[in-house]
Structure formats: C-alpha cells, structure tokens
DOKE-744187 format. One record per atom (N, C-alpha, C): chain; x, y, z; residue in three letters; atom name. Coordinates in Angstrom, 3 decimals. Example, Ala and Ser with C-alpha at 12.3 -4.5 7.8 and 13.67 -1.06 7.14 Angstrom:
! DOKE-744187
@unit = A c1 = 13.190 c2 = -5.690 c3 = 7.800 code = ALA site = N
@unit = A c1 = 12.300 c2 = -4.500 c3 = 7.800 code = ALA site = CA
@unit = A c1 = 13.200 c2 = -3.300 c3 = 7.800 code = ALA site = C
@unit = A c1 = 12.850 c2 = -2.250 c3 = 7.080 code = SER site = N
@unit = A c1 = 13.670 c2 = -1.060 c3 = 7.140 code = SER site = CA
@unit = A c1 = 12.900 c2 = 0.030 c3 = 7.870 code = SER site = C
//
This chain:
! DOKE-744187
@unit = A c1 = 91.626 c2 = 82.080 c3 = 94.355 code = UNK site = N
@unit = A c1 = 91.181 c2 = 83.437 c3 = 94.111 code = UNK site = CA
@unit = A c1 = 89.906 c2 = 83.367 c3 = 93.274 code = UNK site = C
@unit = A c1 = 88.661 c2 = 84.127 c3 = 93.641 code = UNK site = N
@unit = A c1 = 87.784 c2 = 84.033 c3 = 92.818 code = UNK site = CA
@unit = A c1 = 87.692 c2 = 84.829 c3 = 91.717 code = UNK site = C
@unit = A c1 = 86.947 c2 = 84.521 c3 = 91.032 code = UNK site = N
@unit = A c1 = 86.917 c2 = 84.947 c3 = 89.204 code = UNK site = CA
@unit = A c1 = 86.545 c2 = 86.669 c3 = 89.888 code = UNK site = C
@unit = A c1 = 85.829 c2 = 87.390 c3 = 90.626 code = UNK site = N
@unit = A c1 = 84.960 c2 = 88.723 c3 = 91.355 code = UNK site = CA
@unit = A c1 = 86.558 c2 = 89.221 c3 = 91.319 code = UNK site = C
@unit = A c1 = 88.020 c2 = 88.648 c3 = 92.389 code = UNK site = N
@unit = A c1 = 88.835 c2 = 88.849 c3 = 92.992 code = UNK site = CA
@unit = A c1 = 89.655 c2 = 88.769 c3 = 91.933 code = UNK site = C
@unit = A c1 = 89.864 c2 = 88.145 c3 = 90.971 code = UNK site = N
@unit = A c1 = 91.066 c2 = 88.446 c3 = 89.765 code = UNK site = CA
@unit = A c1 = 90.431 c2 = 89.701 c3 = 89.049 code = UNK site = C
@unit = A c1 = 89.238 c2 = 89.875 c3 = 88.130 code = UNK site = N
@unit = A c1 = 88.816 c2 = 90.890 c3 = 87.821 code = UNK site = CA
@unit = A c1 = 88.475 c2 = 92.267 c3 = 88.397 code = UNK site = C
@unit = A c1 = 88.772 c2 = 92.527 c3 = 89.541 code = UNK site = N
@unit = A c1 = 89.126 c2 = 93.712 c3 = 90.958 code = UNK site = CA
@unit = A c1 = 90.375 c2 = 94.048 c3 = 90.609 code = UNK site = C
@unit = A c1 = 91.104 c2 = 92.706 c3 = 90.349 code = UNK site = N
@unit = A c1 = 92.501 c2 = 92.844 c3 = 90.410 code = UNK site = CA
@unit = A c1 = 92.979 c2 = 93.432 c3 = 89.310 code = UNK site = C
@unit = A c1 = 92.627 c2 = 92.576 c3 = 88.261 code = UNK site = N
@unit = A c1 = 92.920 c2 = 93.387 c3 = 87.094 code = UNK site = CA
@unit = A c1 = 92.348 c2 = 94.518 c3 = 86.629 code = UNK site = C
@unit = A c1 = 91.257 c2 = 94.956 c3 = 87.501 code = UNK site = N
@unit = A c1 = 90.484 c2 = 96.745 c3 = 87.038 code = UNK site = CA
@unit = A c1 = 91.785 c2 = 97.175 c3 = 87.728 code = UNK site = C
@unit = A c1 = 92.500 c2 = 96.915 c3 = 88.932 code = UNK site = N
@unit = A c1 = 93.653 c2 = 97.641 c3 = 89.695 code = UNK site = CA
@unit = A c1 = 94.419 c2 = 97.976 c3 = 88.863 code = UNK site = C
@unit = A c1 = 95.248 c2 = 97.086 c3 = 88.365 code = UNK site = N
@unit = A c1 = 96.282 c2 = 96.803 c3 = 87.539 code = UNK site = CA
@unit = A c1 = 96.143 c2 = 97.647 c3 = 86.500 code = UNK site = C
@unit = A c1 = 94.823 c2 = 97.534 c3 = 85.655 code = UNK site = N
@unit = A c1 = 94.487 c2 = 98.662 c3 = 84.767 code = UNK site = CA
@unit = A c1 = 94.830 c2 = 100.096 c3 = 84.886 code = UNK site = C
@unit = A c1 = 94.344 c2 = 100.265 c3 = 85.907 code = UNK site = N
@unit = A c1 = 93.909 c2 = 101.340 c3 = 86.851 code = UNK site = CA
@unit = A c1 = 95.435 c2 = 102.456 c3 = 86.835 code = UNK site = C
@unit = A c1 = 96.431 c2 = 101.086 c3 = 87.140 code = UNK site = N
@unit = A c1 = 98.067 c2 = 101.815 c3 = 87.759 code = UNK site = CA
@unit = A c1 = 98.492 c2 = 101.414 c3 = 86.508 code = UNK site = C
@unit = A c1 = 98.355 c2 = 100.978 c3 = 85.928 code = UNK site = N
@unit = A c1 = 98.876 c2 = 101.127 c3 = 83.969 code = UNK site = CA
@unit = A c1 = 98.294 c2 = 102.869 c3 = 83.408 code = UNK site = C
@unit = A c1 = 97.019 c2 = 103.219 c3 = 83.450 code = UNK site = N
@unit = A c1 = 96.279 c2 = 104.061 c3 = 83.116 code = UNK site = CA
@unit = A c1 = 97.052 c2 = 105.272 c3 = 83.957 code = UNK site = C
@unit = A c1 = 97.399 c2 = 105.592 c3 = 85.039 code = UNK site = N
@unit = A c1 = 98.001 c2 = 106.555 c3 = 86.199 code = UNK site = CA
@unit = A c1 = 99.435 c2 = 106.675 c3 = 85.430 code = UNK site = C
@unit = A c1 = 100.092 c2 = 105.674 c3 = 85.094 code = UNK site = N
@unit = A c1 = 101.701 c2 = 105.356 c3 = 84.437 code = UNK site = CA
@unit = A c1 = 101.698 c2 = 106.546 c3 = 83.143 code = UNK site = C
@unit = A c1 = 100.740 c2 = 105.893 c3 = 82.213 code = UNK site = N
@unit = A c1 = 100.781 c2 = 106.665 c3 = 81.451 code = UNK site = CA
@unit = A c1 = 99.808 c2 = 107.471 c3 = 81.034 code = UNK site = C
@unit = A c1 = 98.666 c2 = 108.067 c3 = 81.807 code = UNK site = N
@unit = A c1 = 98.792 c2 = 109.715 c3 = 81.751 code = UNK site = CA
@unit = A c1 = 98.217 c2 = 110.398 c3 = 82.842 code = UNK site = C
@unit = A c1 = 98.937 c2 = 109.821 c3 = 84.522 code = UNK site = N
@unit = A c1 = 99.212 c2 = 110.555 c3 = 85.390 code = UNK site = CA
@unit = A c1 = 97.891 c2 = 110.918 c3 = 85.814 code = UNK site = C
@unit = A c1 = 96.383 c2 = 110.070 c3 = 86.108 code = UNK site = N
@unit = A c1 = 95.007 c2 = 110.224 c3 = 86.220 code = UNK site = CA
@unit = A c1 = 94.730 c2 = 109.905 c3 = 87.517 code = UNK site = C
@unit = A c1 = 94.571 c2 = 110.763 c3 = 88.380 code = UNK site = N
@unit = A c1 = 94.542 c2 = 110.270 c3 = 89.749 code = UNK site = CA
@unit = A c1 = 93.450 c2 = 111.436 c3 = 90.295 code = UNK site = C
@unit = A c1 = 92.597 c2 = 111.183 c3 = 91.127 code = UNK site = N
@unit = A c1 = 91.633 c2 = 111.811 c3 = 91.369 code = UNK site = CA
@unit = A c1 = 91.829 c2 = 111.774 c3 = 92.861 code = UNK site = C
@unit = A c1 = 92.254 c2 = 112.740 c3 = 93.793 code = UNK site = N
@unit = A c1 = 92.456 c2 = 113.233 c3 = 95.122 code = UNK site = CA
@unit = A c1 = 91.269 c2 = 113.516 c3 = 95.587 code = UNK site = C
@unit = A c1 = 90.530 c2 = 112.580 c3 = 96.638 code = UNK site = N
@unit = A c1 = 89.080 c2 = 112.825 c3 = 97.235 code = UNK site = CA
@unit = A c1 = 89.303 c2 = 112.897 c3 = 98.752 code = UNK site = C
@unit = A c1 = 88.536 c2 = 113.146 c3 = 99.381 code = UNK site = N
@unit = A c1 = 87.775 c2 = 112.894 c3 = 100.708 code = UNK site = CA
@unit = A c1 = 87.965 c2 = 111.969 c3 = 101.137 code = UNK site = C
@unit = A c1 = 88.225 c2 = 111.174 c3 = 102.433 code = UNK site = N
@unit = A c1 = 87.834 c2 = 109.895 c3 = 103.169 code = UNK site = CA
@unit = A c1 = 86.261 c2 = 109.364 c3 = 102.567 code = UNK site = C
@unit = A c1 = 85.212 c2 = 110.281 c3 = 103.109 code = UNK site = N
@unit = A c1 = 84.247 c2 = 110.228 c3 = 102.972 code = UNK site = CA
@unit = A c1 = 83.398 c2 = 109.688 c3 = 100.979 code = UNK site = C
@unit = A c1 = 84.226 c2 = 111.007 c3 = 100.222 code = UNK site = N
@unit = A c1 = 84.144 c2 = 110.403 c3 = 98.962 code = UNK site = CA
@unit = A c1 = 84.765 c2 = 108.929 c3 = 98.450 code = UNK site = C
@unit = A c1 = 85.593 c2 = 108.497 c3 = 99.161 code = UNK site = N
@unit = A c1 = 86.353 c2 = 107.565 c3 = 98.703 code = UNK site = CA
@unit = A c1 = 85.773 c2 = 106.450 c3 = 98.865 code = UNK site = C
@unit = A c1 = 85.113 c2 = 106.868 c3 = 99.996 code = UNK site = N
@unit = A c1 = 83.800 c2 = 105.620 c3 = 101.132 code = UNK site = CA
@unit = A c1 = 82.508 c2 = 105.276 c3 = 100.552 code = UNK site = C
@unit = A c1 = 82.106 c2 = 106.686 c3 = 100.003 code = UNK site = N
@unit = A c1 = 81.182 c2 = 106.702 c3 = 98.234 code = UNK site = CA
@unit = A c1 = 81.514 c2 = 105.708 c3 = 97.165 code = UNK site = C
@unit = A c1 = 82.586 c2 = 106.163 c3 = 96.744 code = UNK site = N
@unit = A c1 = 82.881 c2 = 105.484 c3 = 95.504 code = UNK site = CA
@unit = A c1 = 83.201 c2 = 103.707 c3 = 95.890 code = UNK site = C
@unit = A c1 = 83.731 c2 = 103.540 c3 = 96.741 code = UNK site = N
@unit = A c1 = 84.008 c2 = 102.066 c3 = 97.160 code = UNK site = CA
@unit = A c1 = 82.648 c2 = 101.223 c3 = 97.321 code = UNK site = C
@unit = A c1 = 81.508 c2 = 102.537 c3 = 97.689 code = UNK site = N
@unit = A c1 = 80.560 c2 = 101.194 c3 = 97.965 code = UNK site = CA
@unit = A c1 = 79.665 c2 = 101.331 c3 = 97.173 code = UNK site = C
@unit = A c1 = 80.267 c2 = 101.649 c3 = 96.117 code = UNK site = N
@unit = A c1 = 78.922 c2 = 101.780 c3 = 94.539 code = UNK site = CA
@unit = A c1 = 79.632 c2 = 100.597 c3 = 93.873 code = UNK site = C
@unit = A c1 = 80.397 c2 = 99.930 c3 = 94.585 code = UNK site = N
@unit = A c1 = 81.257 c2 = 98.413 c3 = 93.588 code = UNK site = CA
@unit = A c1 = 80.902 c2 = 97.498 c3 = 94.526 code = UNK site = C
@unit = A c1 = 80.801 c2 = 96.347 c3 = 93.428 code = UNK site = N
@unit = A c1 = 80.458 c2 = 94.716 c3 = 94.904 code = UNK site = CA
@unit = A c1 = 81.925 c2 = 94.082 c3 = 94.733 code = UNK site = C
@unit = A c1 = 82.277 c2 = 93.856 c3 = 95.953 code = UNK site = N
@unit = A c1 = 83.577 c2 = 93.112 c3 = 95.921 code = UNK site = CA
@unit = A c1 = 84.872 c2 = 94.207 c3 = 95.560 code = UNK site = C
@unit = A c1 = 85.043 c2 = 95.486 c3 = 95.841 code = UNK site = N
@unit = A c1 = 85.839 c2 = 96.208 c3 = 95.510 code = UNK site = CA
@unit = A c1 = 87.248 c2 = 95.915 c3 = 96.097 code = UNK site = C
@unit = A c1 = 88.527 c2 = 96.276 c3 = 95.493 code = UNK site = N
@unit = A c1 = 89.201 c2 = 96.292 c3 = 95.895 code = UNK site = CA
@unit = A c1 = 90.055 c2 = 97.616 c3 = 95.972 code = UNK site = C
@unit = A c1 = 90.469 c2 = 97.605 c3 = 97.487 code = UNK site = N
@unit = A c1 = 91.376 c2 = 98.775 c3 = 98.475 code = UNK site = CA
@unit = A c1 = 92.845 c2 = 98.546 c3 = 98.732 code = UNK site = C
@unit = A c1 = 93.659 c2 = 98.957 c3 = 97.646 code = UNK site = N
@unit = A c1 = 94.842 c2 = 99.408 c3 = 98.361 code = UNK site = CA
@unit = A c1 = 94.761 c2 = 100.637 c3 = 99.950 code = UNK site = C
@unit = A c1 = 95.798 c2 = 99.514 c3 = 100.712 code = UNK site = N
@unit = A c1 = 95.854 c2 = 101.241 c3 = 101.583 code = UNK site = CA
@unit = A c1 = 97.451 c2 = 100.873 c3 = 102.502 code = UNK site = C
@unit = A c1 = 97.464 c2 = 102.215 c3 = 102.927 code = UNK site = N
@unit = A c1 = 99.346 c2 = 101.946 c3 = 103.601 code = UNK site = CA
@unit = A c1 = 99.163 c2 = 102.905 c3 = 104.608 code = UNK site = C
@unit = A c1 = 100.329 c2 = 102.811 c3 = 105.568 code = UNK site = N
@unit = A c1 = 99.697 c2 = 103.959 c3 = 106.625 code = UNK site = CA
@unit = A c1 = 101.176 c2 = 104.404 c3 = 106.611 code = UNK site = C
@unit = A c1 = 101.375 c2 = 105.735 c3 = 106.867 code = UNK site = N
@unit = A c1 = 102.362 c2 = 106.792 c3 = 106.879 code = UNK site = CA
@unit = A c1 = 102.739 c2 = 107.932 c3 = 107.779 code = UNK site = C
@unit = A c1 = 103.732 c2 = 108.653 c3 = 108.254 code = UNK site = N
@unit = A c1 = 103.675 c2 = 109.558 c3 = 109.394 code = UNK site = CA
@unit = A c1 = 104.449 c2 = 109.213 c3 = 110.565 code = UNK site = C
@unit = A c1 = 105.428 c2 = 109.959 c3 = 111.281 code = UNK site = N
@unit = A c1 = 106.388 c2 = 110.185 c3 = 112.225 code = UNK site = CA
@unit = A c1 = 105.552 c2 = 109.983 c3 = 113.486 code = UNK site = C
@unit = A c1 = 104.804 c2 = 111.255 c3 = 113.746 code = UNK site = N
@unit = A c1 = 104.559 c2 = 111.835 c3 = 114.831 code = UNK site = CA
@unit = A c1 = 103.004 c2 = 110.914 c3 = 115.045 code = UNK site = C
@unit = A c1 = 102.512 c2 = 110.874 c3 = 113.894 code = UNK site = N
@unit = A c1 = 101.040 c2 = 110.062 c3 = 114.408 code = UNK site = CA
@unit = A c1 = 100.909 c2 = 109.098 c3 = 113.141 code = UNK site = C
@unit = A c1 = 99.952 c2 = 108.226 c3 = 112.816 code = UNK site = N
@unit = A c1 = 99.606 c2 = 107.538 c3 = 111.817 code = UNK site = CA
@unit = A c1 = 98.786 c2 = 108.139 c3 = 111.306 code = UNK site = C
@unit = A c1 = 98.583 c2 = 108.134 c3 = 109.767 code = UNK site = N
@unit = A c1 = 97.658 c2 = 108.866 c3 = 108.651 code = UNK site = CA
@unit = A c1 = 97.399 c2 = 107.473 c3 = 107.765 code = UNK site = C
@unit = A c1 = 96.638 c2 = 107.287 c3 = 106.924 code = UNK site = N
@unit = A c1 = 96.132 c2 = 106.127 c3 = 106.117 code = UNK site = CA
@unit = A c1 = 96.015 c2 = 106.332 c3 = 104.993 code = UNK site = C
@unit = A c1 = 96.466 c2 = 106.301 c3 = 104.168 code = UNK site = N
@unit = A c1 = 96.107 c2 = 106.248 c3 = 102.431 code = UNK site = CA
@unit = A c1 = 95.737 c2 = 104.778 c3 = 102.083 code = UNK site = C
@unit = A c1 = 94.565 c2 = 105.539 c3 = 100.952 code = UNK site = N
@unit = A c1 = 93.180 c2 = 104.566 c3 = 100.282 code = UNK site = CA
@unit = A c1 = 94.228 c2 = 105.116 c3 = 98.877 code = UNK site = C
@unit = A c1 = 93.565 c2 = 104.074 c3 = 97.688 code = UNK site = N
@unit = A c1 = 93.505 c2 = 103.699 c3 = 96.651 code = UNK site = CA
@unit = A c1 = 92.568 c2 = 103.054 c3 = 95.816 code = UNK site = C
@unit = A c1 = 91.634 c2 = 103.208 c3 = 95.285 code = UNK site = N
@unit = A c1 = 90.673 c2 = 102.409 c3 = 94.482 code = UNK site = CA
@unit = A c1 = 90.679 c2 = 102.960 c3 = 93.019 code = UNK site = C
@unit = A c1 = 90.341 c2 = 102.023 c3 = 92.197 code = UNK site = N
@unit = A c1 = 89.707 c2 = 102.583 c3 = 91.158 code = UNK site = CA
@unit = A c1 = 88.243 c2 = 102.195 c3 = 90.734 code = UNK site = C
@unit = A c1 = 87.555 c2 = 103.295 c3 = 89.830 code = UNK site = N
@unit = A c1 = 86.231 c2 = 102.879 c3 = 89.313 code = UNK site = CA
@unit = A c1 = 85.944 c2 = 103.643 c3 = 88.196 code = UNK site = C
@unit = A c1 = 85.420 c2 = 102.452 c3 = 87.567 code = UNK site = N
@unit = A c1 = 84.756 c2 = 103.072 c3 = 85.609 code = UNK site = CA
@unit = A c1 = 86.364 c2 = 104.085 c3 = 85.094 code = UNK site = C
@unit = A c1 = 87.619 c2 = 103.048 c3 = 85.067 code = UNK site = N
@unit = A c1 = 88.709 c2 = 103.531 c3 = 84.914 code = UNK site = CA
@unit = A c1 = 89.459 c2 = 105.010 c3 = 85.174 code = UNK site = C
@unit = A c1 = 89.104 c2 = 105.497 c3 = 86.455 code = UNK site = N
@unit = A c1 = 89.871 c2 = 106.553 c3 = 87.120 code = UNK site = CA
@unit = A c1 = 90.509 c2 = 105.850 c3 = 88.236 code = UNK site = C
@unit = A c1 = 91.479 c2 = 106.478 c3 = 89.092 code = UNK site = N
@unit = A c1 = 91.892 c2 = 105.917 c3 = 90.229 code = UNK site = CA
@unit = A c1 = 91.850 c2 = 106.922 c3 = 91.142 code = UNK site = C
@unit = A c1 = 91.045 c2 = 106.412 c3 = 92.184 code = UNK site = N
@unit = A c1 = 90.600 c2 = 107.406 c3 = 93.469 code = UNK site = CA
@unit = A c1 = 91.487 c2 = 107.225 c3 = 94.571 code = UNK site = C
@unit = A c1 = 92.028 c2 = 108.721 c3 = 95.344 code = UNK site = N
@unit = A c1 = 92.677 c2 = 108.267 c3 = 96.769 code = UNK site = CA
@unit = A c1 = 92.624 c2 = 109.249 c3 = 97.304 code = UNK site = C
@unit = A c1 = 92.910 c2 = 109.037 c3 = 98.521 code = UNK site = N
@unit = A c1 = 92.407 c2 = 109.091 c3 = 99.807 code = UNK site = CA
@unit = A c1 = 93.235 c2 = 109.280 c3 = 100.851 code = UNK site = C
@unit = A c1 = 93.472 c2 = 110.208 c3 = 101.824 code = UNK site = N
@unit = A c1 = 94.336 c2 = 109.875 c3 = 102.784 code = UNK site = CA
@unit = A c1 = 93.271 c2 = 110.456 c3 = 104.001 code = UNK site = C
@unit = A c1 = 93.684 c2 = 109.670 c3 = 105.373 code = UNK site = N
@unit = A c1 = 92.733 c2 = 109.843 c3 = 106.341 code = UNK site = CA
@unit = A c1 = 93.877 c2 = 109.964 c3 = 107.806 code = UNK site = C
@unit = A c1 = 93.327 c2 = 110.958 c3 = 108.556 code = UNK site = N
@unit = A c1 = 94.350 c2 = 110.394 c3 = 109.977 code = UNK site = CA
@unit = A c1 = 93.447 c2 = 109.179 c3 = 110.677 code = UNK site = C
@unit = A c1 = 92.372 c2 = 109.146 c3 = 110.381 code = UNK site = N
@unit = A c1 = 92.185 c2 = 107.719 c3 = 111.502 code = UNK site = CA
@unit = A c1 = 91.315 c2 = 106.616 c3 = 110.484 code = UNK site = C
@unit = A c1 = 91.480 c2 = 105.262 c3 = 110.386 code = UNK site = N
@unit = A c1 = 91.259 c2 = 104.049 c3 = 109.245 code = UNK site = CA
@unit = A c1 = 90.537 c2 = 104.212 c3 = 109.165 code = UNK site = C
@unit = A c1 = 89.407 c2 = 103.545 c3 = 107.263 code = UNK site = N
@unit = A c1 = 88.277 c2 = 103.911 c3 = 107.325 code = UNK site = CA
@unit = A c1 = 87.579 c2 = 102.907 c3 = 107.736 code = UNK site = C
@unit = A c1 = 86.413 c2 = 102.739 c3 = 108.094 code = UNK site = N
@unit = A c1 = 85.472 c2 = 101.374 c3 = 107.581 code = UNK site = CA
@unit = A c1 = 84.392 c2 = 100.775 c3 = 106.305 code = UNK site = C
@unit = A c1 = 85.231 c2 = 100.338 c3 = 105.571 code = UNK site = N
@unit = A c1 = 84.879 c2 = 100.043 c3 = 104.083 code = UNK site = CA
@unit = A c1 = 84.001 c2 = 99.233 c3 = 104.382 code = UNK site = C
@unit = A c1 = 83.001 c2 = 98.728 c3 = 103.473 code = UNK site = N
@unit = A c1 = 81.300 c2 = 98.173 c3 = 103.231 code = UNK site = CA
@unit = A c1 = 82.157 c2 = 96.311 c3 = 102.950 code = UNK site = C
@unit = A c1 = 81.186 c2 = 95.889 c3 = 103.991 code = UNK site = N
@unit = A c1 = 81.332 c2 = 94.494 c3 = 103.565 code = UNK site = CA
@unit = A c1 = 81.665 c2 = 94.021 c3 = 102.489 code = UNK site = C
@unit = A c1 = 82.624 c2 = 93.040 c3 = 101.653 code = UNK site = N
@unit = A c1 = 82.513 c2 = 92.902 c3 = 101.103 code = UNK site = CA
@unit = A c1 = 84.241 c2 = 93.483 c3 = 100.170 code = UNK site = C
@unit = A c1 = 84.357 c2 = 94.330 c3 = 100.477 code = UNK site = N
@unit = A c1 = 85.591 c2 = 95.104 c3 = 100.118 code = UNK site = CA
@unit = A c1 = 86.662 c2 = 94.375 c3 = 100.026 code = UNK site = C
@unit = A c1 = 87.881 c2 = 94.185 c3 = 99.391 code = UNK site = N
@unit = A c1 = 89.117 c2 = 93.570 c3 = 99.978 code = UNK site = CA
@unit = A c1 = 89.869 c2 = 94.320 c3 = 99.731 code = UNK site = C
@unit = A c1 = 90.453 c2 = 94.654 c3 = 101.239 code = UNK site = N
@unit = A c1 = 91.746 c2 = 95.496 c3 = 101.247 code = UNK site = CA
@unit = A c1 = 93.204 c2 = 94.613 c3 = 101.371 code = UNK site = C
@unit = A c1 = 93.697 c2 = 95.075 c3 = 100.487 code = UNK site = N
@unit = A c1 = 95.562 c2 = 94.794 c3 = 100.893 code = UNK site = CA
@unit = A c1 = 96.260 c2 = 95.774 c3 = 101.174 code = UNK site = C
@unit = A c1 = 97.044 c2 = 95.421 c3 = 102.229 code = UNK site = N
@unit = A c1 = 98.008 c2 = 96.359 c3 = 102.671 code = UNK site = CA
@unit = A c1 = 99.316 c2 = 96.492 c3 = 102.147 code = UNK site = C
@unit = A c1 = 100.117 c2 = 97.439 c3 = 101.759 code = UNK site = N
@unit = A c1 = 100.960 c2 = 98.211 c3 = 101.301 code = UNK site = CA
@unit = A c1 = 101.867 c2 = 98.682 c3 = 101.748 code = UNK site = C
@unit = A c1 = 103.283 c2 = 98.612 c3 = 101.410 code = UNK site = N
@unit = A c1 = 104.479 c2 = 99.229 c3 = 102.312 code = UNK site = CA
@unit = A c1 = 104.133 c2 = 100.572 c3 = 102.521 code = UNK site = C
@unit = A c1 = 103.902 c2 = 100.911 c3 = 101.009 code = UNK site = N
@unit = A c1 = 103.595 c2 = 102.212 c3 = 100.861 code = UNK site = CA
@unit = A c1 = 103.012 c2 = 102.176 c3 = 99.617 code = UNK site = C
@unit = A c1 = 102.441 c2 = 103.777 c3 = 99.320 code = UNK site = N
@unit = A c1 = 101.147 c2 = 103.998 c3 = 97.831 code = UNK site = CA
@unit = A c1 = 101.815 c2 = 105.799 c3 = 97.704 code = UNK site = C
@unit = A c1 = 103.099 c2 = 105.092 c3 = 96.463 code = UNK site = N
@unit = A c1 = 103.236 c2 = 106.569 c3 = 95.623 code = UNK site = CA
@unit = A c1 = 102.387 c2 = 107.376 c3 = 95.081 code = UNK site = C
@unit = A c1 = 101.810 c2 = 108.823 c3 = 95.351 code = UNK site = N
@unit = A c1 = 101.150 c2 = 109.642 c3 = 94.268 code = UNK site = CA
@unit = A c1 = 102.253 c2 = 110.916 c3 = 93.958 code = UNK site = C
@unit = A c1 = 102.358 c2 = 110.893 c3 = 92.487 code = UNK site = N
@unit = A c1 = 102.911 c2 = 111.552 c3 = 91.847 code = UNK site = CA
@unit = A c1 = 102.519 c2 = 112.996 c3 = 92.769 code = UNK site = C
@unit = A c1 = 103.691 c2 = 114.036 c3 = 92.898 code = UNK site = N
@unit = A c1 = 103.457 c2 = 115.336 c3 = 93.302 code = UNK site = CA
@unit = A c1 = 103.690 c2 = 116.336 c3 = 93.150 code = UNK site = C
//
C-alpha cells in the first residue's frame, strides 16, 4: 500500500470517526461529488450499489474533513487516479 493510499485511508477513517460523533455528512449531486473527488490526487471512493427494481449507486468521499455522498441511478466515472472500494453497503444516518 502506498504512503498517498494509507493517508486517503486514514482521511476516510477520520472522516467516519468525525460522522460517528457529530453526524456531518454533506448530501450532494453525482455531479458535485465528481467536483469534489477531482480537486484531490489519489482520492479515495467508497461506493455500494442498492435497489430491487433497478440498480442505484452510492458514493462516499471525504475532503478538508467533511464527508460527501452521493447516490446516482447509473455509475459514475471518477478522474484517474481515484481508488474506489466497493461496499456491501454505505449507511447514512436518516
């Protein structure tokens, strides 16, 4: 794992520590989310896909300690460079 890829990791980790305790989650756009992902080098994307009748996609990122998400009906295409992991699933408080 590179030193770029642990420190992604641990802004994450931060990120869902910070959401734990005081519930900071910022509900955007596909499009905003596609913003904010590519103002970072090497970002990292939670995402999970969800839905009966069709598939829908939820994003997850964080940046400058907020956590951004995202839900889309069709996947996005994140900026080179990105690393996404996939997810059973991505709880947001409701």
């Amino acid at each position: 794992m590179s030193a770029a890829t642990m420190a992604a990791t641990a802004a994450a980790a931060a990120s869902i520590q910070a959401l734990k305790a005081g519930g900071v989650l910022v509900h955007v756009d596909p499009q905003e989310i596609l913003r904010v992902v590519s103002k970072q080098s090497e970002a990292l994307v939670v995402r999970s896909t969800f839905g009966i009748l069709s598939t829908h996609y939820s994003y997850i990122t964080s940046y400058k300690g907020l956590a951004f998400y995202a839900t889309s009906p069709e996947p996005l295409a994140f900026p080179a460079g990105t690393e996404l992991i996939d997810a059973k699933s991505i709880w947001v408080p409701g």
